[in-house]
C-alpha positions in Angstrom: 13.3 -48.2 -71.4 11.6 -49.6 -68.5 13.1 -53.1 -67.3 13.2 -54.8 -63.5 17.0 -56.2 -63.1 16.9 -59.1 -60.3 20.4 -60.9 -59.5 20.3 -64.1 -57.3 24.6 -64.8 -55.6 25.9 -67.0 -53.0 28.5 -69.4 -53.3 28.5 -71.6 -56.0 27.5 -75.1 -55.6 24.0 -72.9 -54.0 21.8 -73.9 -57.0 21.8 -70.8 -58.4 22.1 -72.1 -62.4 18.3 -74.0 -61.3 16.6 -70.7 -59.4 17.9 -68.4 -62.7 17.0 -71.1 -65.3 13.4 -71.5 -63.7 12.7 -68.0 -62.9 13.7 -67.0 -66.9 11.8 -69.5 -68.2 8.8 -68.1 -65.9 9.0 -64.6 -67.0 9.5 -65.7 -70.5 6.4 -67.7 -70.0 4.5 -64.3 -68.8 5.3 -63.0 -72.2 8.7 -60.6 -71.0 12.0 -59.9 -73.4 14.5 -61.5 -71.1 18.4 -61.4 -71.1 20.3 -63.7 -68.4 24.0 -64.5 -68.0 25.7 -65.4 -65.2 29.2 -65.2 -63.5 31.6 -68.0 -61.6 34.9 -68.1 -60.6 37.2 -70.9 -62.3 37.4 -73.3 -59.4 35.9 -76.6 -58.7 33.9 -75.8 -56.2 33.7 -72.8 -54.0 33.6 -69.0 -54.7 30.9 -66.6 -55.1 29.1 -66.1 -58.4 25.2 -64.9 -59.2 23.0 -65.1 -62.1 21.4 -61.6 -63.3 18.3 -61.3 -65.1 16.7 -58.5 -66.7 13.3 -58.6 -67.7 10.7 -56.2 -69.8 7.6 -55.9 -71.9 10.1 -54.4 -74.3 12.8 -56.0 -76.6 15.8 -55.8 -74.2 19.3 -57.5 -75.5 22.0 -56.3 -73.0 22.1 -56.0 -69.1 22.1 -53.6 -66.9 25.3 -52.2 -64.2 22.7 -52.3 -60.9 20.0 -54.6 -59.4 16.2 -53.7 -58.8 16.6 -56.7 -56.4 19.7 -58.9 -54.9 18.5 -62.5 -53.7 21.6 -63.8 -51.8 21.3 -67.3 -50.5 24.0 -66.9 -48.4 26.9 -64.5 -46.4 28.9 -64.7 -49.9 26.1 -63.0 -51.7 25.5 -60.8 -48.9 29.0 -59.5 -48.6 30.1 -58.9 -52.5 26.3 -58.1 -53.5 24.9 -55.6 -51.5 26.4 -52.6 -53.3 24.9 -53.8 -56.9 21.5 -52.8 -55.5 20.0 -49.8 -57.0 18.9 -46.7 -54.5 15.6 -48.1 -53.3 16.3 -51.6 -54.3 15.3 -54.7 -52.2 17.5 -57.1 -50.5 16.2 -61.0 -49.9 18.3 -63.1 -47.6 18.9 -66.1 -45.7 21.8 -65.9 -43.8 21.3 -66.4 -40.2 24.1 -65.0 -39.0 23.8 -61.2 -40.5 24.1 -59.4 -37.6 27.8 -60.0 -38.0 27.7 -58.5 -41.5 29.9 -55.4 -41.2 27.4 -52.5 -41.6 24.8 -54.5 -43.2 22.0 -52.7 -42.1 23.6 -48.9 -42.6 24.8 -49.8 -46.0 21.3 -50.6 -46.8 19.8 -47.6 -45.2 22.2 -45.3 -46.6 20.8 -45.6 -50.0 17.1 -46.8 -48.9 17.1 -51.0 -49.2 14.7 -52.4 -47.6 15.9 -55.5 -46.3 13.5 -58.7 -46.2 15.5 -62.0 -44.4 13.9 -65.7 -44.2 15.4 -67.8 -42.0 15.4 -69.9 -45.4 17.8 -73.1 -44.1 15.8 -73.6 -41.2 12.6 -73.5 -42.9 13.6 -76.1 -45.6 14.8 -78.5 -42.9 11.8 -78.7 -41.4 10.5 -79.8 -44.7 12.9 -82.8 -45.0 15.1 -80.7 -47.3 18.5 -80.0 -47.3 21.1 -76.8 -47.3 20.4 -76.1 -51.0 16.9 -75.8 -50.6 17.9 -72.6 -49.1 17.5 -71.7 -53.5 14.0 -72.7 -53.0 12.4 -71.0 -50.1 14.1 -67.4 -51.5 12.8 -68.1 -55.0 9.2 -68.1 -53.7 9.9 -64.9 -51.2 11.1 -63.5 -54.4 8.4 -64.3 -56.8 6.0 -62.6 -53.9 7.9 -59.9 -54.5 7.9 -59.3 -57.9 3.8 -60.2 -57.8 3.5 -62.9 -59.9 0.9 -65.7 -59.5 2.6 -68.6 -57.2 1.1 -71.4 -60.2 3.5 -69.7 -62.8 6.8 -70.2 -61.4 5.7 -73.8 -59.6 5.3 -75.1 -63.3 8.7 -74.5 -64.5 9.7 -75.7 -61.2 8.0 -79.2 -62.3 9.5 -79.6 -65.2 13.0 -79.2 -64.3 13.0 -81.6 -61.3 10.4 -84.2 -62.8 12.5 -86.8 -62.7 13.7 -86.4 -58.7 9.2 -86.8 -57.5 10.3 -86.8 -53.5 13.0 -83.4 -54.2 10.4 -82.0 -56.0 7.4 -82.8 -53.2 9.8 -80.6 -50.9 10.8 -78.0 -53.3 7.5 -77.3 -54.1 6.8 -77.2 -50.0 10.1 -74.4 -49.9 8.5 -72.1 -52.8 4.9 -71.9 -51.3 6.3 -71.1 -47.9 8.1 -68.4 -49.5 6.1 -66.5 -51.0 3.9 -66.9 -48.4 5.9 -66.9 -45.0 2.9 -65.6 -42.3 5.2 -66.1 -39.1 8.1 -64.7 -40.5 7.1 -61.8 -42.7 4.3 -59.6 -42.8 4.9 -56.8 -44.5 6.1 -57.8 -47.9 6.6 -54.8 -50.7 5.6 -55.8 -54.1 6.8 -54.1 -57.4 3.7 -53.3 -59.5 4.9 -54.6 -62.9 3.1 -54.4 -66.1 2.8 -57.4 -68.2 2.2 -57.8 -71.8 -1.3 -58.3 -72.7 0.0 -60.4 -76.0 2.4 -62.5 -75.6 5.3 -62.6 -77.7 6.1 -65.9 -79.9 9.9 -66.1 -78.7 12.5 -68.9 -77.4 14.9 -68.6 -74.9 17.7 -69.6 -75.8 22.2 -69.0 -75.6 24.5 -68.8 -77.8 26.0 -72.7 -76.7 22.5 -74.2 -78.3 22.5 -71.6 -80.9 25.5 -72.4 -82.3 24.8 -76.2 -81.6 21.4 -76.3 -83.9 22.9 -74.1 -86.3 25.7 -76.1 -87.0 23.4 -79.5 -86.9 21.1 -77.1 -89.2 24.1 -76.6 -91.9 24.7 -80.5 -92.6 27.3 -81.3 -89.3 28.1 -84.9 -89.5 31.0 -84.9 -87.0 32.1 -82.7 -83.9 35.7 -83.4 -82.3 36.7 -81.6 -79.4 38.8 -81.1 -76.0 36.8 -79.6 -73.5 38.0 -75.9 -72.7 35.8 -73.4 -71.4 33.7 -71.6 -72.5 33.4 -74.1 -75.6 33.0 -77.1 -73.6 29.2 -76.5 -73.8 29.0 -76.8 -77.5 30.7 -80.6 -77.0 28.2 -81.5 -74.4 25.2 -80.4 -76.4 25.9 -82.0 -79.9 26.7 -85.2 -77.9 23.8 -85.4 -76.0 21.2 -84.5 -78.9 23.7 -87.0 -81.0 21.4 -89.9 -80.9 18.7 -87.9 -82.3 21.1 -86.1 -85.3 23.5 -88.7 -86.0 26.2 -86.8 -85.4 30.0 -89.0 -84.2 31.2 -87.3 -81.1 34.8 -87.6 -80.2 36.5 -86.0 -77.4 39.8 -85.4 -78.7 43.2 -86.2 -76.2 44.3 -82.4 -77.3 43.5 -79.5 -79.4 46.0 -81.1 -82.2 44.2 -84.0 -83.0 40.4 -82.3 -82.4 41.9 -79.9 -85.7 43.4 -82.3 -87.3 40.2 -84.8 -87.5 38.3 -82.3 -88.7 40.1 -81.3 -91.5 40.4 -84.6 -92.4 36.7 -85.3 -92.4 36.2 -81.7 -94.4 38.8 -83.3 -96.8 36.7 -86.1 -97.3 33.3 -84.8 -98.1 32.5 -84.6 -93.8 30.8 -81.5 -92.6 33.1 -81.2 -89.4 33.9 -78.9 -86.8 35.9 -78.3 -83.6 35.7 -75.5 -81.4 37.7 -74.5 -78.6 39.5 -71.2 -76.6 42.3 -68.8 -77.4 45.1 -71.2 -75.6 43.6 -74.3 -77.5 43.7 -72.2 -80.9 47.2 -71.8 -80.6 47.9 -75.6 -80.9 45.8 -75.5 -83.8 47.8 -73.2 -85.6 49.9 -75.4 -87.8 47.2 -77.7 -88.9 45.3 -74.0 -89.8 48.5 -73.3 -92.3 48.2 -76.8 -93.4 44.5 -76.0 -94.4 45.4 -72.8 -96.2 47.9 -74.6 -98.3 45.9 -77.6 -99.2 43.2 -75.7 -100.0 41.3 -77.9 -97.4 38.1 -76.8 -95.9 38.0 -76.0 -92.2 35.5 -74.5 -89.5 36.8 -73.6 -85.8 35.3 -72.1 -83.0 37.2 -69.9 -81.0 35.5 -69.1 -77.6 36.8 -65.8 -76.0 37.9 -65.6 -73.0 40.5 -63.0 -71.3 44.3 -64.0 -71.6 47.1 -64.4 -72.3 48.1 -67.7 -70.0 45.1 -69.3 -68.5 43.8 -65.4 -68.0 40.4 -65.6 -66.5 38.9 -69.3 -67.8 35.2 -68.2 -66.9 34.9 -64.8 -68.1 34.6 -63.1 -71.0 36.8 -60.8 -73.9 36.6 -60.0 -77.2 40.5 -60.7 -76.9 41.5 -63.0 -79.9 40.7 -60.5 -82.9 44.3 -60.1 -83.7 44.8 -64.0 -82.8 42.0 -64.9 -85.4 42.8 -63.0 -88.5 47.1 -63.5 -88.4 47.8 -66.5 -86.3 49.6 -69.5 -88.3 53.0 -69.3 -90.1 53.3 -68.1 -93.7 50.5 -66.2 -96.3 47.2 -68.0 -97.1 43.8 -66.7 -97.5 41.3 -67.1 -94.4 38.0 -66.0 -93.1 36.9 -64.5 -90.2 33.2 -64.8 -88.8 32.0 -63.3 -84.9 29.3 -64.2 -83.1 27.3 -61.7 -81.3 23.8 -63.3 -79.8 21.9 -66.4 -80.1 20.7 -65.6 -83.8 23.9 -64.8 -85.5 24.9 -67.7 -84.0 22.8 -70.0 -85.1 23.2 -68.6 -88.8 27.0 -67.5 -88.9 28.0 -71.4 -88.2 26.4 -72.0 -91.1 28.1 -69.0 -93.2 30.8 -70.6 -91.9 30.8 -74.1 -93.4 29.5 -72.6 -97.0 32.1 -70.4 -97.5 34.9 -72.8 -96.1 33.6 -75.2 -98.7 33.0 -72.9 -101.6 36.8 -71.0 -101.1 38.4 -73.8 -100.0 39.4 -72.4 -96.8 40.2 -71.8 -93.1 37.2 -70.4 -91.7 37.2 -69.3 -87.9 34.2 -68.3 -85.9 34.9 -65.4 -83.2 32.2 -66.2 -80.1 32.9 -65.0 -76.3 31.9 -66.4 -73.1 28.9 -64.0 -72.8 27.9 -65.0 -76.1 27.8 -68.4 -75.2 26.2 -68.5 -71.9 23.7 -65.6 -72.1 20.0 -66.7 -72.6 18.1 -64.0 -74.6 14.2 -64.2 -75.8 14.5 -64.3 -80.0 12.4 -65.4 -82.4 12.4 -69.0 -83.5 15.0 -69.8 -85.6 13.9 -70.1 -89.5 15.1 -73.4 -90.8 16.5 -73.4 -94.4 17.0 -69.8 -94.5 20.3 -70.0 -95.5 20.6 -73.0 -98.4 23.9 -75.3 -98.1 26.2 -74.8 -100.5 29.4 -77.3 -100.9 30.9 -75.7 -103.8 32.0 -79.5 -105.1 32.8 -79.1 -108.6 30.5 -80.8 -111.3 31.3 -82.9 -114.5 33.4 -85.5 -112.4 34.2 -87.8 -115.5 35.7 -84.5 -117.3 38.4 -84.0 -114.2 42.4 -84.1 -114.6 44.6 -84.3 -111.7 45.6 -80.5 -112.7 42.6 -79.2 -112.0 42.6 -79.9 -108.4 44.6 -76.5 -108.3 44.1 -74.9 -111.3 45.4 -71.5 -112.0 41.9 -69.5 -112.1 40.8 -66.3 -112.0 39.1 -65.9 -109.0 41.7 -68.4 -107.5 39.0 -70.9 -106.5 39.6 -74.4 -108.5 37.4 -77.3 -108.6 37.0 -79.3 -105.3 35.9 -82.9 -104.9 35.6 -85.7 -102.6 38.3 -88.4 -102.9 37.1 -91.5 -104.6 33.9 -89.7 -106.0 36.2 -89.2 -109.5 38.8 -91.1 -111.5 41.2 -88.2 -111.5 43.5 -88.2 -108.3 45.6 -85.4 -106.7 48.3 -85.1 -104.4 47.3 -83.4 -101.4 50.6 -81.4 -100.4 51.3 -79.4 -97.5 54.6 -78.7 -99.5 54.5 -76.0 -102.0 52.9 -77.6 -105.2 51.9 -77.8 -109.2 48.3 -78.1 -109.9 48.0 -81.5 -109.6 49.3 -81.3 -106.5 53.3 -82.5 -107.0 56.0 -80.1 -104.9 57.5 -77.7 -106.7 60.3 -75.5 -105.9 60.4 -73.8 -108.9 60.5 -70.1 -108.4 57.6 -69.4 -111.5 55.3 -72.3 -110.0 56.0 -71.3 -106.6 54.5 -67.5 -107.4 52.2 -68.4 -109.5 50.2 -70.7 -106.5 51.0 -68.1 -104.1 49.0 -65.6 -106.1 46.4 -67.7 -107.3 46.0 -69.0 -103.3 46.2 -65.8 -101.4 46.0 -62.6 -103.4 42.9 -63.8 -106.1 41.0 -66.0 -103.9 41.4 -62.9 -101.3 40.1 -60.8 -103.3 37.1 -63.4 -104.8 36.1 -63.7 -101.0 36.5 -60.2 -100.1 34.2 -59.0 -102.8 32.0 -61.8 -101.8 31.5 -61.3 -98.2 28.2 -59.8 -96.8 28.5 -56.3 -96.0 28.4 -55.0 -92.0 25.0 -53.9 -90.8 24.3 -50.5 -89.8 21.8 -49.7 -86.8 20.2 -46.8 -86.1 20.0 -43.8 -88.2 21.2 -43.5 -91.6 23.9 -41.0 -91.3 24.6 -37.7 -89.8 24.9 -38.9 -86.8 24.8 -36.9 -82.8 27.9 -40.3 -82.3 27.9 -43.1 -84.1 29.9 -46.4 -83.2 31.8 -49.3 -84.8 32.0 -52.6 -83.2 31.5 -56.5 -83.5 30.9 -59.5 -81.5 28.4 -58.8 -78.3 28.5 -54.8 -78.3 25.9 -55.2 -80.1 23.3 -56.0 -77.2 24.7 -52.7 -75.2 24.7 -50.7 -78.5 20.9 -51.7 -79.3 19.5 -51.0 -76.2 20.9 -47.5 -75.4 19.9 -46.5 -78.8 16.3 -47.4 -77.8 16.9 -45.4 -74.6 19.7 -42.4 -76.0 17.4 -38.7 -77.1 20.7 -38.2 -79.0 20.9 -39.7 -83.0 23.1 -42.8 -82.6 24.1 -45.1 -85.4 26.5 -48.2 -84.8 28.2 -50.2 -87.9 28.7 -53.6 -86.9 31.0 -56.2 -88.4 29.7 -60.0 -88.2 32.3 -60.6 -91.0 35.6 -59.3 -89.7 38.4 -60.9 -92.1 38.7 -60.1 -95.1 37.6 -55.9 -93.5 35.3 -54.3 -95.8 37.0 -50.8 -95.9 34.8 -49.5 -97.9 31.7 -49.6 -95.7 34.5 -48.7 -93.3 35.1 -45.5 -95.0 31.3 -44.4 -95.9 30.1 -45.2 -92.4 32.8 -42.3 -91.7 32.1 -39.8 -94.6 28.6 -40.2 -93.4 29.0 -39.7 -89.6 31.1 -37.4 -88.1 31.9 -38.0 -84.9 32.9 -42.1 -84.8 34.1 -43.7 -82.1 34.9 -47.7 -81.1 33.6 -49.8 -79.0 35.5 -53.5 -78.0 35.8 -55.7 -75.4 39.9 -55.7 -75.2 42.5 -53.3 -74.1 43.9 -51.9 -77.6 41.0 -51.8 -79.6 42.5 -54.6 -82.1 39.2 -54.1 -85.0 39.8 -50.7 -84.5 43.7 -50.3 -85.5 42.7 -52.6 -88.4 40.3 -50.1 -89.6 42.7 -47.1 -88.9 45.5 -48.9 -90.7 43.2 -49.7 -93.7 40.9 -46.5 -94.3 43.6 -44.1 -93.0 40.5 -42.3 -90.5 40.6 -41.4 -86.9 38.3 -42.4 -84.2 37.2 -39.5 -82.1 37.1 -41.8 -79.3 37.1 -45.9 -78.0 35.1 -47.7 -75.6 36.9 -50.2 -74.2 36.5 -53.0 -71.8 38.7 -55.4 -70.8 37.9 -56.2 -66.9 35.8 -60.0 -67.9 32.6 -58.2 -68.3 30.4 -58.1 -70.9 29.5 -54.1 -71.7 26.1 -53.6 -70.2 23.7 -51.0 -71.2 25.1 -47.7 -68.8 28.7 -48.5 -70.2 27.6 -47.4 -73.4 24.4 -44.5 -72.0 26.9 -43.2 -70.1 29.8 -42.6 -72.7 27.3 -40.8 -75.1 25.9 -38.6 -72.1 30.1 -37.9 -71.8 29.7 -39.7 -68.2 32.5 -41.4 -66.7 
C-alpha cells in the first residue's frame, strides 16, 4: 500500500496544530485518504510534540512507525526526530544553530537524508512576522517538496486565519518564500506523487466532532461536564455549536455532579450525557449503581488514557476495559459500547442513548485519546440511519404505580416521564417493590434482583448487535480479535499482508457475545489478540467465557496508538 508519511515537531506552543490542520485539509482537498493524530506532553507550555500525517490515493486508516519526511521547526524537533525518518527520507529545518546538533549530519548520512535547512526565523522577520512564523516559511519549503501547486495549500491557509487580514498578509509572504527560496536553496528534491484523478466525496473529520454530531444527531438536549483530557474536547464542541442546537452546557464543579445531572435529566425525559476519563469515572461510580437500581437511564463517555494515577494525561490506552464493565458496588445490569474511528463514533453515541432508554440502563461508551484526536477522511455521515428509540411505555392513562417495576419476562418494565401520567412511583435507590417502596423482604428482595440483573441481562444480551468480522471468512493464515482503534492497524495491514488475515472486532463489548466468540475460533485456527493495555483485559474475558486459548497477544501499552508495522510485523513473526 503505497502512502507518503510527513511528521512536522518542535516544541509546542510552535504552531504545529495550524501547519497539520492546513496541510490535511490540503491533501484532503487533492482528493488523498488521509489519517492525522498528533502527540504532546501534559504541560502547559513547553515540551516537544509533532503532528504526523499519512496520506494516499488509497483508503488508509492507521499510521505508520517511520516518516517519508520530518519538518522540525526547531532544535526540539531536530533532536527527538531525526531517527523517525525512513532510510532515504528528507529532513526540513530551521534551526540556526545545527551545527551544534550532536552528529546531525552523520546521523543523516548514515542512513541517506538529505538535509534541506531555511534559515526560516530570519526570513519571517524580515516579513514583519514573528518567531512562530517559523510554522509558515517550512510549510511552503515543504509543500515544494511534496510538488503540490503553491494555490492549493495558500487556500486552506485563508480560511483558517481569515479573521487575523495583517497575520495572514505575512503568512501568505512566509509560504511563497518557502516553497520558493532562490537565495537559499537551489537544489530542492521533489517526491513524484500520484494523485487521484477522481476525487473522493469524504470529510475529515475526529472522533471529538464525531462523537459531538452523533450525539446532537440522537436527540442530546443537555451536556454536563468537568473538563479532563482527552474528553474536554467533546465539552468545547457541543458548547460552541450550542447556539445553533439548543443544547444547555454546564461545566460541572466535579465529576459527581456532571453524573449526577445527567441522570437526573435522563430521569426526566432529557437526552443527557457526560463524558469524562478513567480517574473522573471513578467518582462516578456510585451514581452508576444508583442508575442500575433505579432503573434510570444513563450515557457516559469514558475517554482512555494510560493510568492508574494521573498516568499519561495526553496519551492514549485502551486501559479501562476491566474499569467499564465491573466498576460500581453491588450486581446490576450494564452496557458496554467502544469507539474505534470517526464513524463508529458518530453512530455508537447514538446506540448508546437507545438502548440506555429502552433497558433502562447504565450505558458507557469506551473511546481513547487516539480515537478522539485523530482526523481520518470518511464518508459523510448518513443522518437518520439509526431511528431514535425511547422505549417510553404507551397507554399512560392504563398505568399503576406497580408497573414502574413490574416483574416481566424480559425484565424490562414500563418507563415514563414524571408528570406525563397520573400513576406515580417512588424512585428508590434502596432495594424496592414494584411501585417502588423499600423492601427488605428476602422474596421481594430476589425477585427484583433477578428481574433487574439476570432477565434484563439476558434481554440485552440477546439483543445486542453481533461483532464484525474483516477480512476473510474463515480458515484463516492468523486471524485477530480486538476492539476499540486496532481496528485502523488491523484494516490496513490486511490490505497490505499476502497471508489470509481475518480480525473479529467487538464495538459492543459488555454483555460479550461468546458465541461469535467461539465460532470466530472453530472457524480459524490460529487466533491471537490484539489491545492497547498490558494484560489483555477483552482477552481474559473471552478465555474465561469460551474456555479457548489464544495462540498469541499483541499488546501495547507504551501511549501509542498501534500503527500499521506493529501489526505487519507480528504476522511476518518480526519483532
Amino acid at each position: 500500500m503505497s502512502r507518503t508519511v510527513v511528521k512536522i515537531a518542535g516544541e509546542s506552543g510552535m504552531g504545529l496544530l495550524s501547519v497539520g490542520q492546513i496541510i490535511s485539509n490540503a491533501l484532503k482537498d487533492l482528493g488523498f485518504y488521509v489519517v492525522s493524530d498528533r502527540e504532546f506532553p501534559s504541560l502547559i507550555k513547553g515540551g516537544y510534540s509533532n503532528v504526523q500525517i499519512d496520506f494516499s490515493t488509497k483508503e488508509i486508516r492507521s499510521l505508520s512507525e517511520k516518516a517519508d519526511i520530518v519538518v522540525a521547526l526547531d532544535r526540539h524537533g531536530l533532536v527527538e526526530y531525526i531517527d523517525d525518518i525512513k532510510e532515504g527520507g528528507i529532513l526540513i529545518h530551521g534551526y540556526e544553530k545545527h551545527q551544534i546538533v550532536p552528529e546531525l549530519e552523520q546521523r543523516c548520512k548514515k542512513r541517506n537524508v538529505k538535509i534541506l535547512y531555511l534559515p526560516a526565523r530570519e526570513i519571517a522577520y524580515s516579513f514583519g512576522g514573528s518567531t512562530i512564523m517559523v510554522n509558515m516559511v517550512l510549510m511552503g519549503l515543504l509543500w515544494k517538496v511534496l510538488g503540490f501547486d503553491l494555490k492549493e495549500v495558500e487556500d486552506d491557509v485563508k480560511k483558517k486565519f481569515a479573521s487575523k487580514p495583517k497575520l495572514l498578509a505575512i503568512d501568505l509572504k512566509c509560504i511563497k518564500y518557502g516553497y520558493n527560496p532562490k537565495k537559499h536553496l537551489k537544489d530542492i528534491p521533489q517526491l513524484k506523487i500520484k494523485q487521484n484523478s477522481k476525487k473522493p466525496k469524504k470529510i475529515l473529520i475526529d472522533g471529538t466532532k464525531a462523537i459531538a454530531l452523533g450525539a446532537i444527531q440522537a436527540g442530546l438536549r443537555a451536556y454536563y461536564a468537568y473538563p479532563m483530557s482527552p474528553s474536554s474536547g467533546i465539552l468545547t464542541y457541543i458548547a460552541a455549536t450550542s447556539h445553533d442546537t439548543g443544547v444547555i452546557v454546564k461545566q460541572a464543579e466535579d465529576e459527581i455532579t456532571a453524573a449526577q445531572l445527567a441522570m437526573g435529566s435522563m430521569h426526566v425525559g432529557c437526552r443527557a450525557m457526560t463524558a469524562t476519563s478513567g480517574g473522573g469515572f471513578d467518582l462516578m461510580t456510585e451514581s452508576v449503581s444508583c442508575a442500575g437500581i433505579t432503573e434510570t437511564p444513563l450515557v457516559i463517555v469514558i475517554g482512555q488514557r494510560p493510568g492508574p494515577g494521573t498516568g499519561l494525561p495526553t496519551w492514549t490506552c485502551q486501559g479501562d476495559f476491566d474499569l467499564a464493565i465491573n466498576a460500581g458496588h453491588g450486581e446490576y445490569p450494564r452496557i458496554v459500547i467502544a469507539c474505534s474511528d470517526p464513524e463508529s463514533s458518530y453512530e455508537m453515541i447514538q446506540h448508546a442513548f437507545n438502548f440506555a432508554e429502552e433497558y433502562q440502563t447504565p450505558t458507557i461508551v469506551l473511546s481513547e485519546k487516539h480515537v478522539y484526536d485523530c482526523h481520518q477522511t470518511v464518508d459523510l455521515f448518513k443522518h437518520g440511519k439509526i431511528p431514535i428509540k425511547r422505549g417510553l411505555a404507551k397507554n399512560l392513562n392504563k398505568l399503576q404505580p406497580s408497573d414502574r417495576y413490574k416483574l416481566t419476562e424480559s425484565g424490562v418494565s414500563p418507563r415514563w416521564i414524571p408528570g406525563t401520567s397520573k400513576a406515580h412511583y417512588h424512585a428508590n435507590s434502596d432495594e424496592h417493590e414494584s411501585d417502588g417502596t423499600l423492601t427488605e423482604e428476602a422474596g421481594p428482595v430476589k425477585d427484583m434482583i433477578d428481574k433487574r440483573h439476570v432477565r434484563k441481562f439476558e434481554t440485552i444480551k440477546k439483543n445486542l448487535p453481533k461483532p464484525r468480522l474483516i477480512g476473510v471468512k474463515k480458515d484463516a493464515d492468523i486471524s485477530f480479535i480486538g476492539w476499540g482503534s486496532s481496528i485502523n492497524a488491523i484494516k490496513d495491514a490486511i490490505k497490505a499482508s499476502k497471508k489470509k488475515v481475518n480480525y473479529l472486532h467487538f464495538d459492543f463489548v459488555w454483555p460479550i457475545n461468546k458465541e461469535a466468540a467461539l465460532k470466530f475460533f472453530n472457524e480459524n485456527k490460529n487466533v491471537h489478540l490484539i489491545e492497547g493495555n498490558l494484560h489483555g483485559q477483552l482477552g481474559k474475558l473471552i478465555e474465561q467465557e469460551t474456555g479457548k486459548k489464544f495462540k498469541g497477544k499483541l499488546l501495547k501499552y507504551d501511549g501509542r496508538p498501534f500503527y500499521l508495522e506493529d501489526v505487519t510485523n507480528y504476522i511476518d513473526g518480526k519483532k
